[in-house]
N, C-alpha and C positions, 0 to 999 in steps of 0.2 A: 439675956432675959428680955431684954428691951424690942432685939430684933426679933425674940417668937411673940411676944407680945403685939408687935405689928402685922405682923404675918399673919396672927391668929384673926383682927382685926377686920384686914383686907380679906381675908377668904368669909370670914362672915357677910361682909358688903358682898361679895362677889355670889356669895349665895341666894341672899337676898334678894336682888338685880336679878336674879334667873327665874325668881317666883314672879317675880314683877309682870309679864304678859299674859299669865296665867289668870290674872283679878283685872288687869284695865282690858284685856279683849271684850270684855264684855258686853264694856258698854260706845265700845268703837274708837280707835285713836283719833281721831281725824274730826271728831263732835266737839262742842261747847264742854260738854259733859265728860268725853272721854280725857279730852287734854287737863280738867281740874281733876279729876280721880290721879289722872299719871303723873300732875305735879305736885298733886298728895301724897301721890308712893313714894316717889320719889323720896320726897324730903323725909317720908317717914323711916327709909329705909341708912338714910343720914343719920338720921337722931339717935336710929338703935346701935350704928356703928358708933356714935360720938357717945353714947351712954357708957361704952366701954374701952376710951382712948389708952393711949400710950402715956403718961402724962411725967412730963421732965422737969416738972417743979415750976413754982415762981409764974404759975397761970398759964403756960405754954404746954400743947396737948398735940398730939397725932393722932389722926386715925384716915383711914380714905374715903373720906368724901369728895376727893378732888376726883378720884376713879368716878363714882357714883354720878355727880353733879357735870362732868365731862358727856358722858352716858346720857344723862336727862338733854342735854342739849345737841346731841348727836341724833337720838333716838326720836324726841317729843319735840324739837323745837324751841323756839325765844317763848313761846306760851307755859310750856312744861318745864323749861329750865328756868324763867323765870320763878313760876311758884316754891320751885323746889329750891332754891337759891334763897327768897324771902326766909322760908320758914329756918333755914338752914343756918342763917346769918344772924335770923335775929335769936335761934337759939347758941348764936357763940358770942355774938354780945352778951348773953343773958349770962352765960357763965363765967364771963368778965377774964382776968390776967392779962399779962404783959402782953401777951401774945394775940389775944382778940382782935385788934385789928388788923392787925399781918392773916390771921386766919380767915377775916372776911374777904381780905383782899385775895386770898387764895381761894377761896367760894365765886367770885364775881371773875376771874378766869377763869376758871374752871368752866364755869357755866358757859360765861363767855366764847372759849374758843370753840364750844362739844358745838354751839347756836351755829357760828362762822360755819363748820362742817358740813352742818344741816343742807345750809342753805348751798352749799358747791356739789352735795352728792344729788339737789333734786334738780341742781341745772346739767349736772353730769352725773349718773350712776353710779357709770363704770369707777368714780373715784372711790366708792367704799370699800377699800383693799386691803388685805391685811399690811401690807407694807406702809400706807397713808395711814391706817388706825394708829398701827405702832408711832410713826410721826407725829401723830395729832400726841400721843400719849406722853413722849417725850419731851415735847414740845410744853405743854401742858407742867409739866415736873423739872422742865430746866428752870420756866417763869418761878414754880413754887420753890424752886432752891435759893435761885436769885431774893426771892420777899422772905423765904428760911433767915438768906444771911444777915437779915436787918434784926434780926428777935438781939436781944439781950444778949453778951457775951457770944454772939454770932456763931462761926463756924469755930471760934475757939471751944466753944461748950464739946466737950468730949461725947457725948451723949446725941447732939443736934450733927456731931459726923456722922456717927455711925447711923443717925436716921435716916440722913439726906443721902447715906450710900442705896440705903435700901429703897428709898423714893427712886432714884434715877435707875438702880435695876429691876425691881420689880412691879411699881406701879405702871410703867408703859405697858408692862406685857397682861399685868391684869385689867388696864383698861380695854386694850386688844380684846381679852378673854368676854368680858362683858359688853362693849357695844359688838364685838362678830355676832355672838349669842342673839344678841336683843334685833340685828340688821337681819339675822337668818330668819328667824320667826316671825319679822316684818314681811319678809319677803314670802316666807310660808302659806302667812295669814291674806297677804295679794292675792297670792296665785289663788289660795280659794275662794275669797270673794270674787274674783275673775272669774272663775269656774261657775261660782253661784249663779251670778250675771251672765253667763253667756247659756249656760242650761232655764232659766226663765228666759231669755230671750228668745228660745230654739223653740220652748213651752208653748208660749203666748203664738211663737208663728206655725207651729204646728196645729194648737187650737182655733188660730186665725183663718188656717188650709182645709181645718175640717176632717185631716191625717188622722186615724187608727193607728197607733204603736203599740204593736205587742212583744214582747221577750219570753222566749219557750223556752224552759229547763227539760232538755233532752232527756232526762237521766230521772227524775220524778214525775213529771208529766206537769208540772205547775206553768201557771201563765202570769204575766203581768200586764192589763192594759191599761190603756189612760181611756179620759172620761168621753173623747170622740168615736173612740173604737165601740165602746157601751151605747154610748148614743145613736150612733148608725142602725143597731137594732130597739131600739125607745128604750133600749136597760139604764139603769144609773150600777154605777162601781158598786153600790150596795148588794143592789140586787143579783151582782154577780158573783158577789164573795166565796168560794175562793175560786177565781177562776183557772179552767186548767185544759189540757187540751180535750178533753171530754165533752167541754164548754161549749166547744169552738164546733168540733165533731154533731153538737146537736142540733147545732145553727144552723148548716150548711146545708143546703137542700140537699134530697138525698141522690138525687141524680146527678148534680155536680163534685159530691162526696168522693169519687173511686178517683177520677181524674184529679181533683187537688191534692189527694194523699197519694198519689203514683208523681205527683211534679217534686210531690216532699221529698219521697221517696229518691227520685234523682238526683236531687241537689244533694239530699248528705250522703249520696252513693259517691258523689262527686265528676257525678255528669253533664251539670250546669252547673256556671258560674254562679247562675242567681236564681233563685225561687221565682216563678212568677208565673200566676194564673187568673185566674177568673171565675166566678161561680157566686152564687144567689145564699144570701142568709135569710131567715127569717126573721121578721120584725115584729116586735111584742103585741102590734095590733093586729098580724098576720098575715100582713101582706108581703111581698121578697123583695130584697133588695139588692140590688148588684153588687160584688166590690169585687177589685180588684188588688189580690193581697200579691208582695215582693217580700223576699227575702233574704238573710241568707246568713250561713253557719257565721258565727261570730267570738266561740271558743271551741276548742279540742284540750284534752287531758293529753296528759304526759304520753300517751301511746298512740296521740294524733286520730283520736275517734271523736268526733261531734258531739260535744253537751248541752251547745245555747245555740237558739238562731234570734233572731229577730229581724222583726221586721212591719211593713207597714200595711192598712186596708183603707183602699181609697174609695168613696161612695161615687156608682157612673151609673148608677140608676138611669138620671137624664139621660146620659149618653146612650145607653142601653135603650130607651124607650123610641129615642127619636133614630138611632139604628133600625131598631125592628120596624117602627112606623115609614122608614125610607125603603125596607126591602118589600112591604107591604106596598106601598104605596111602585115601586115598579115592577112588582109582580105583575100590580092590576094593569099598570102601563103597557107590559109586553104583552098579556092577555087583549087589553085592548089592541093594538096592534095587528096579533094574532086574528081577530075577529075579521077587526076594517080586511086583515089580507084576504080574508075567507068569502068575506062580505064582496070585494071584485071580483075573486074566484068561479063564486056564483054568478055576478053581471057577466062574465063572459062567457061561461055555462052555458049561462038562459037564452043566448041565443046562438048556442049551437047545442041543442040536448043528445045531440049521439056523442058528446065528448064528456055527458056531466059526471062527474066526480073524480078526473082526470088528473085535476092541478094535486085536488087532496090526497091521490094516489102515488101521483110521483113524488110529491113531498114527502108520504109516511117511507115508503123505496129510496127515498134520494138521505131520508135519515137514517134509517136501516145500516144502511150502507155504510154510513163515515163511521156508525159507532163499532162495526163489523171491524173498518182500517184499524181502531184505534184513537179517533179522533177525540178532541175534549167533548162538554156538552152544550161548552158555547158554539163551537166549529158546527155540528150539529144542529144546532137552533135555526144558526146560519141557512146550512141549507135547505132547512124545512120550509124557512119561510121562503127563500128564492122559488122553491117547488109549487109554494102556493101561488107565486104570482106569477110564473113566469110567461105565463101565455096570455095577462094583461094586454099587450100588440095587438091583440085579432081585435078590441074590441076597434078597431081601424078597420078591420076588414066587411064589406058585406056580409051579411049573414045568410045571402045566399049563394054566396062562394062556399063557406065553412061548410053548409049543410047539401049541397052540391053532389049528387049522388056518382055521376060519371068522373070521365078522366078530365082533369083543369086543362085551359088552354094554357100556352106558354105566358102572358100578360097576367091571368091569375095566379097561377104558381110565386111567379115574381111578386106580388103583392101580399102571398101567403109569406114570402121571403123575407117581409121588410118588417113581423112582427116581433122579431127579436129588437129592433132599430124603435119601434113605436111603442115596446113595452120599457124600455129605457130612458126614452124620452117621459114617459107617464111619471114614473118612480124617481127620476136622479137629485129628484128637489123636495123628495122627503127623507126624513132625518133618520134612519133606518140607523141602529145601534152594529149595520154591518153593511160591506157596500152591495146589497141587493140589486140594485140597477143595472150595475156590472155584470155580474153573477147572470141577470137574466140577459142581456147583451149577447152571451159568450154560447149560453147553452147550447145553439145549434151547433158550434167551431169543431172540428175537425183537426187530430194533431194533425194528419197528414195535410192540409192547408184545404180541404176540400169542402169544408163544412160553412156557412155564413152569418151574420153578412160581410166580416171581413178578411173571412180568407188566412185565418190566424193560423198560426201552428205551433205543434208542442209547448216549446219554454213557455210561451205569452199565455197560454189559458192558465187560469185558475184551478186549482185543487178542486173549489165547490162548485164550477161551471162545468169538470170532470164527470164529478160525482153527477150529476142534475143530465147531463147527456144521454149517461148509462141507462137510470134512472127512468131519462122520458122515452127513448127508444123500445127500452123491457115492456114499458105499460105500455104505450103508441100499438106494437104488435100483437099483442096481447089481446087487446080489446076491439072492440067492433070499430068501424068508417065506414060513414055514408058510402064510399065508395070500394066497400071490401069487407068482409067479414075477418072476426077475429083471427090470427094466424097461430093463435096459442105458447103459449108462455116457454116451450120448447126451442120453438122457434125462433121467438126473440132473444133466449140465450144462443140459441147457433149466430145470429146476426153476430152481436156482441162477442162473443170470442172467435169469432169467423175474421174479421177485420183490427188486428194489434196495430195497425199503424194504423187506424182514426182512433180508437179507444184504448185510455190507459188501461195498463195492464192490472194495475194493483185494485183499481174502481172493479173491472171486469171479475178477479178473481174472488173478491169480497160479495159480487152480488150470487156469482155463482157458487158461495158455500151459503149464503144465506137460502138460496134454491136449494141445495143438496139436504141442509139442515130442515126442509119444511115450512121456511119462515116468509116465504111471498105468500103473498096472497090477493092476487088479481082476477 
């Protein structure tokens, strides 16, 4: 009777002790306020066990408060085990017998060695084991058998054996039972304050970033953003209630609409890694705003189909505005450029007017051509401009050599020779986004080494001094000279594909389908 009587006891403490985190989480272990709540449970959870002890007569009484009270000072600390220990002790003094002080002196270990614990698992963790608990609990119940043997009639009392059997087997394993309990839900209650702390922390630096996060429920069409995502467009979280992908679909300019929903589209087809595009939302005063949303699937159901993405919208408006203003701003650049080439074009026109509009010819022919090859439309730009300048040189020359209506002597020739050399020198010290100088250098050269002024051949010319040869030879024949009437455009393709070893073949074949095609016009 005695030993269900204890048993029954200790499984009520032990009961007790498990509601225990239930009422001090509340108000935080680790507070002024939380450690007096847990050293009030404590002891309260004492007094209901000691309300209904074992009792062997002549004031000597059992019950497990040494479990409980081990626990308070395992669990709370010298704060917690202290209060719980006061109240505990001075309700066994209160109820006096032989036994009372032996019973305090089992309360003040008790307490005592749970504190010792405390303080060895927060300088090492790893000690709170089940193997060290059971220790500690043993430990704890050999002392209480030892201060047992001093009671009255000691371990001769038949009654104070069979207690002290059931202390030494069963109270270590229910102290086990209650401080693992109480250590798991410490650890529980970490990890989520952890969790709490580091999601406000991610919060605040997301908010700080100016980051849009949204979470799409693939499967309802529901959204969840935070208050940055809302703000990018002047919304507040109110005004958007409930938002869903409809939300998002309304916002989006409608011209960037097909291509963000064709990027979605890929990514949960699972042909990108990551969602990621670009496109304009509207802002509640009406003006667009750029962002830049990333994403990407972040669950699949049981049959590996995509339900959730998430992911983020980054405001590049600036970025976007001072992009557009820099393409803006070298448009006009190469516009101007374009003009100054046009603007020499003419100065050397002007004084030779049986060639005007020459440069402007072979350049719109010398572009014709490269995008005929295939060439890019920077390659291209290239040569138009080389075309527009390339006879810069002559303005070296007399203008009354150029306009010279007979045959040149051999000394002027030569001097006509050297405007590839002078139009070079004119150019090589402006900052042309391509090397033009060159380019006009070359254009007379000849693969077969016969062309000037240095006698280059094949590999050493350039692509666009190719192209720009072709080019001024077509139109050269073409059109009228002081000293010779037009030869007609006939003609000047016989030249050009008459001679494969001065003229590349590929230049030659591109201008003669743009002839065949209709597309000269000289």
């Amino acid at each position: 009777m005695i030993l269900l009587d204890l048993i029954h006891n200790v499984a009520l403490l032990v009961a007790l002790s498990v509601v225990f985190p239930l009422v001090v989480r509340r108000w935080g272990p680790r507070s002024l306020t939380g450690q007096l709540v847990a050293g009030l449970l404590f002891g309260a959870v004492v007094l209901i066990g000691m309300a209904t002890p074992v009792d062997i007569g002549g004031g000597v009484i059992f019950d497990g408060r040494s479990i409980v009270l081990c626990a308070a000072g395992v669990i709370g600390g010298p704060a917690v085990a202290a209060i719980a220990a006061v109240i505990t002790a001075a309700y066994r003094i209160y109820l006096g017998g032989s036994g009372a002080m032996v019973g305090v002196a089992v309360i003040v270990e008790s307490a005592l060695l749970g504190t010792v614990f405390y303080h060895l698992r927060r300088r090492s963790p790893g000690i709170a084991r089940l193997r060290n608990l059971y220790g500690l609990g043993v430990l704890v119940h050999v002392i209480m058998g030892v201060l047992i043997s001093t009671l009255p009639g000691g371990l001769a009392n038949p009654a104070i054996r069979e207690i002290e059997l059931v202390v030494l087997s069963l109270y270590p394993v229910a102290t086990v039972v209650v401080c693992w309990f109480l250590l798991e839900d410490e650890g529980r209650v970490a990890v989520r304050e952890a969790l709490v702390r580091s999601e406000e922390r991610l919060t605040r630096a997301i908010d700080a970033s100016g980051t849009g996060m949204w979470d799409w429920d693939l499967t309802s069409g529901g959204q969840d953003v935070n208050d940055c995502w809302a703000t990018m467009v002047g919304l507040t979280l109110e005004e958007l209630r409930p938002p869903t992908f409809e939300t998002w679909t309304r916002l989006v300019h409608p011209d960037d609409l097909g291509g963000a929903l064709a990027e979605i589209a890929r990514h949960i087809a699972g042909e990108t890694p990551l969602y990621s595009t670009e496109f304009r939302m509207r802002h509640k005063d009406g003006h667009w705003v750029w962002v830049v949303a990333s994403g990407r699937v972040t669950e699949r159901d049981a049959s590996g189909e995509p339900v959730r993405m998430t992911g983020t919208h980054t405001d590049v408006t600036g970025r976007k505005e001072a992009e557009l203003a820099l393409l803006r701003s070298r448009d006009d650049m190469e516009q101007m450029v374009l003009d100054v080439a046009q603007a020499m074009g003419r100065i050397v026109e002007a004084r030779d007017p049986y060639t005007q509009g020459h440069q402007q010819r072979v350049a719109a022919l010398a572009r014709s051509i490269a995008k005929r090859m295939g060439m890019s439309e920077a390659a291209a730009d290239e040569v138009e401009m080389a075309g527009l300048l390339h006879d810069v040189g002559k303005l070296h020359i007399p203008a009354e050599i150029l306009t010279k209506p007979g045959v040149l002597s051999a000394p002027e020739v030569a001097l006509i020779k050297e405007h590839p050399l002078r139009g070079y020198e004119i150019l090589k010290d402006i900052a042309f986004p391509w090397p033009v100088a060159a380019i006009v250098l070359q254009h007379h050269e000849r693969l077969d080494g016969t062309g000037y002024p240095n006698g280059l051949i094949d590999g050493d010319i350039t692509m666009p001094a190719r192209i720009l040869a072709v080019a001024d030879v077509v139109e050269a024949m073409a059109s009228h000279r002081p000293y010779r009437p037009a030869l007609g455009l006939e003609a000047a393709m016989a030249e050009v594909r008459g001679f494969p070893a001065k003229y590349d073949r590929d230049v030659v074949a591109a201008c003669v389908e743009l002839r065949e095609a209709g597309l000269i016009d000289l």
